[in-house]
C-alpha atoms as a printed R data frame, in Angstrom:
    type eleno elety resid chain resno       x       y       z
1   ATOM     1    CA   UNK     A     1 169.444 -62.045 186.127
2   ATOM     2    CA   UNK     A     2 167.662 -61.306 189.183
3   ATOM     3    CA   UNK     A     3 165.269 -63.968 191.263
4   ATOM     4    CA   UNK     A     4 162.289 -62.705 193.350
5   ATOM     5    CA   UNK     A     5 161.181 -65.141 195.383
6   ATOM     6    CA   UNK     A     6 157.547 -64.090 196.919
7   ATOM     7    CA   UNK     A     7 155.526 -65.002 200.420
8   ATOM     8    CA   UNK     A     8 153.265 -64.057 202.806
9   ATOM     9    CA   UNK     A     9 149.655 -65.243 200.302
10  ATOM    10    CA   UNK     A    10 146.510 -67.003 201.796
11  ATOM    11    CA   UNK     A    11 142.743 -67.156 202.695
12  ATOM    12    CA   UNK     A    12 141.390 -64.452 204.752
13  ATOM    13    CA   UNK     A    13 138.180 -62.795 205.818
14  ATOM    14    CA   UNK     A    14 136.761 -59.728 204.466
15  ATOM    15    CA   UNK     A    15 138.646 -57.182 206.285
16  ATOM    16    CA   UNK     A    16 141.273 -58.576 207.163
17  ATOM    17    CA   UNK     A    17 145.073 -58.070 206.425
18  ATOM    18    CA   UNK     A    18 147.799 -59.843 204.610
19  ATOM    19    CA   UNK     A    19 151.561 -58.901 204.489
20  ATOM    20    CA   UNK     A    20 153.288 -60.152 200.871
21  ATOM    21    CA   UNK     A    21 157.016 -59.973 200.831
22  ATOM    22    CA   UNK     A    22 159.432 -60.571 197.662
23  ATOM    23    CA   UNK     A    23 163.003 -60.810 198.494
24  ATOM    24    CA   UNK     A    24 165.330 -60.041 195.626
25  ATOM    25    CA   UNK     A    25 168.792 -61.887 195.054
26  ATOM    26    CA   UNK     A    26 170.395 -57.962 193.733
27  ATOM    27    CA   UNK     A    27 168.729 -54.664 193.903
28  ATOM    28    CA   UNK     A    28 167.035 -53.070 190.733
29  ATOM    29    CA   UNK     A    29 165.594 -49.517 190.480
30  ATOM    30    CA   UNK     A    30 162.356 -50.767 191.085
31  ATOM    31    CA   UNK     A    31 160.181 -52.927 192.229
32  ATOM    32    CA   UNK     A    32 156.218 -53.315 192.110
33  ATOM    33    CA   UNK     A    33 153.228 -55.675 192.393
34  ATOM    34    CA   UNK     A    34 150.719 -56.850 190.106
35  ATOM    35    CA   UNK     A    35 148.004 -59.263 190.361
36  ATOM    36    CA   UNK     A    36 145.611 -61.366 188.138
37  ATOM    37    CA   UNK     A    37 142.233 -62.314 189.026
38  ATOM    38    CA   UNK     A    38 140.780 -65.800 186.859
39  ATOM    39    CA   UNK     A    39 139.622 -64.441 183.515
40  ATOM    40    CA   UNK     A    40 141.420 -61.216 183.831
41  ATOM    41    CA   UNK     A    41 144.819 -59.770 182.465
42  ATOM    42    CA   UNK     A    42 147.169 -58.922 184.701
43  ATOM    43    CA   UNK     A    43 146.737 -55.516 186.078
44  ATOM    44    CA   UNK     A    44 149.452 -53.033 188.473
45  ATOM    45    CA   UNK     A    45 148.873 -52.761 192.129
46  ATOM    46    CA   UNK     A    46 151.560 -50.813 193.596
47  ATOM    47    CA   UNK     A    47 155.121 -49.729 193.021
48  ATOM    48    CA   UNK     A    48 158.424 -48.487 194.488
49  ATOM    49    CA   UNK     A    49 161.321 -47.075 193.269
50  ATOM    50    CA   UNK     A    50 164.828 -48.367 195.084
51  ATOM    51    CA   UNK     A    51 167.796 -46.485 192.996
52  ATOM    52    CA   UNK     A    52 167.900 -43.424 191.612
53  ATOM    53    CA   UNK     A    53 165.852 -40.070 190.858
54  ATOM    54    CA   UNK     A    54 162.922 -40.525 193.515
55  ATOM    55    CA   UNK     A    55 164.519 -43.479 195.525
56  ATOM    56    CA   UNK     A    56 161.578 -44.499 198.024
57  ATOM    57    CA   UNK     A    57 158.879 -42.685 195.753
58  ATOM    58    CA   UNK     A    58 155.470 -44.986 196.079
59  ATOM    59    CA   UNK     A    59 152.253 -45.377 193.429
60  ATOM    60    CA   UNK     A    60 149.368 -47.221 193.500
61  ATOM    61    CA   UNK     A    61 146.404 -48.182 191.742
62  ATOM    62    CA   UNK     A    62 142.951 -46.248 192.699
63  ATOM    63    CA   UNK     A    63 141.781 -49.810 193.599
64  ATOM    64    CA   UNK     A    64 144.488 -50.244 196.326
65  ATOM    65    CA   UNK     A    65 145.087 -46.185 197.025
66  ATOM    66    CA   UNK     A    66 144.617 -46.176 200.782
67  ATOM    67    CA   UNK     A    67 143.846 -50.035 201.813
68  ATOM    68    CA   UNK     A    68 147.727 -51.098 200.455
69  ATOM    69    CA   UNK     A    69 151.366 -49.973 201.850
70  ATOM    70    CA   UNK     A    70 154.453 -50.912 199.449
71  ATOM    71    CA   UNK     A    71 157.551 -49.821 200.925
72  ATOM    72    CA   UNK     A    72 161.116 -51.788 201.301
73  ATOM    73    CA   UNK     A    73 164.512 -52.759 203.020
74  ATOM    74    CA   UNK     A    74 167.089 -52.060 201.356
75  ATOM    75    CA   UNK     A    75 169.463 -53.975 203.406
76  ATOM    76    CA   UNK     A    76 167.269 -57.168 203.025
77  ATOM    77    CA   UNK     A    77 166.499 -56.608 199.175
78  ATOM    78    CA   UNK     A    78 162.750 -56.594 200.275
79  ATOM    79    CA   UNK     A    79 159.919 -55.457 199.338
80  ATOM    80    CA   UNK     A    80 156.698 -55.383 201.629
81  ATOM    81    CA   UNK     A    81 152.867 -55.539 200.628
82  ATOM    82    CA   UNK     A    82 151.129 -54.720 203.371
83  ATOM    83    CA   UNK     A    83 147.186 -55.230 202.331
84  ATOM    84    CA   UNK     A    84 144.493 -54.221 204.751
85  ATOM    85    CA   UNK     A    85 140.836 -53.796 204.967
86  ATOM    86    CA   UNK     A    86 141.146 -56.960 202.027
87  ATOM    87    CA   UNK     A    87 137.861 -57.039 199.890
88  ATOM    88    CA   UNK     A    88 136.583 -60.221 197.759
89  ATOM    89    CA   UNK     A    89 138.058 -58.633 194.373
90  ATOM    90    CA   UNK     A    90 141.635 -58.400 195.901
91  ATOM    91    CA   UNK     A    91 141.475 -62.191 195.100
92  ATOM    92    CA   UNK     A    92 144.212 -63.226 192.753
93  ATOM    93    CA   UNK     A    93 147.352 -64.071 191.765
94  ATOM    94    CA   UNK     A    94 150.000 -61.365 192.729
95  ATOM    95    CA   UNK     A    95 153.327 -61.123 191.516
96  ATOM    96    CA   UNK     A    96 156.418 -59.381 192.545
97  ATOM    97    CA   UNK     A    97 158.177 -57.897 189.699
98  ATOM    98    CA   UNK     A    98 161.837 -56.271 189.525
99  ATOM    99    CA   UNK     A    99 163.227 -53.344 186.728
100 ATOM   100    CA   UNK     A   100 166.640 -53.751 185.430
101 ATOM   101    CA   UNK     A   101 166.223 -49.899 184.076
102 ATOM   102    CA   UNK     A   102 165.066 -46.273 185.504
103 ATOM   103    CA   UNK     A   103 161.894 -45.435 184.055
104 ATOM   104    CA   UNK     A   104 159.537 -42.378 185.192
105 ATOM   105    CA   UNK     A   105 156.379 -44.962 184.969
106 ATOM   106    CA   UNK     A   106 156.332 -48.333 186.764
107 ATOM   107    CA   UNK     A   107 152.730 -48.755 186.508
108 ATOM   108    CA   UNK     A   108 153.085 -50.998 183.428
109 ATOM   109    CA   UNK     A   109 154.508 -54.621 183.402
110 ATOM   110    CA   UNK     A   110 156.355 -53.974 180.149
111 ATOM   111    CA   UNK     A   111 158.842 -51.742 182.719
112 ATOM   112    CA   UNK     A   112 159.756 -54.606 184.656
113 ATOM   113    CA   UNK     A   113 162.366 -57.522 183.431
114 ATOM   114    CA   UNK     A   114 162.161 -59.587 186.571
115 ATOM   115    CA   UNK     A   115 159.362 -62.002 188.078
116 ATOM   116    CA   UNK     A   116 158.674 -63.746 190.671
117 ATOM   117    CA   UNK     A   117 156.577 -67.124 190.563
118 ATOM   118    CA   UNK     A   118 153.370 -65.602 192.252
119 ATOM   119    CA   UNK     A   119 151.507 -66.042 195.586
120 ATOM   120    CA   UNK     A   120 147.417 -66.349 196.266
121 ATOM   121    CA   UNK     A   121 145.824 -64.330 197.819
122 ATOM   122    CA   UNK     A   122 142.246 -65.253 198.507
123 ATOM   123    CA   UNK     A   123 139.462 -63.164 200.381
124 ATOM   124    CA   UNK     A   124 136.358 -64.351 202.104
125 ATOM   125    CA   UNK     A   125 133.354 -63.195 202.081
C-alpha cells in the first residue's frame, strides 16, 4: 500500500499560480493528477512517469497543455503541480494518484491504484 498525502490547494485570483505537491510514502511507476469540478466526473490533468521505460516522460490534458508543469523528486517521493495563469474552471477538487504497474497510458484513473485524500483549489474571478 502506498499513502499520498497532498498540499499546496487554495483561493486565488484569476491568473494567478498555485504549486500542489503529493508526497508518496514508496515510489510507483507513476504518478498523475486529476481533478473534479461539482457536478462533474473526475477528469485527468497531468501525469508523470517515475520507473521504467520513459522515466520522467510528462502528459497533459489540452485544458492544462501549457498553463500546468508536473514534474518530481525522486529523492523526496514528490510530485509537483505547478499551475499558472489559473482560470475559474481550474476550480475543483484535485487528487494525486499513484500506479502500482507500468502502463503506456496514465491518462485514465483506472491506471492508478493509489489516492490521495484531495486538495481545493479555487479560482477567482
Amino acid at each position: 500500500q502506498v499513502q499520498l498525502v497532498e498540499s499546496g490547494g487554495g483561493l486565488v485570483q484569476a491568473g494567478g499560480s498555485l504549486r500542489l505537491s503529493c508526497a508518496a510514502s514508496r515510489r510507483t511507476y507513476a504518478m498523475g493528477w486529476f481533478r473534479q469540478a461539482p457536478g462533474k466526473e473526475r477528469e485527468f490533468v497531468a501525469a508523470i512517469r517515475v520507473r521504467g521505460t520513459g522515466g520522467g516522460s510528462t502528459y497533459y490534458a489540452d485544458a492544462v497543455n501549457g498553463r500546468f508543469t508536473i514534474s518530481r523528486d525522486n529523492a523526496k517521493n514528490t510530485v509537483y503541480l505547478q499551475m499558472n495563469s489559473l482560470k475559474p474552471e481550474d476550480t475543483a477538487v484535485y487528487y494525486c494518484a499513484g500506479s502500482g504497474y507500468y502502463y503506456s497510458d496514465y491518462g485514465t484513473a483506472g491506471a492508478y491504484d493509489y489516492w490521495g485524500q484531495g486538495t481545493q483549489v479555487t479560482v477567482a474571478s
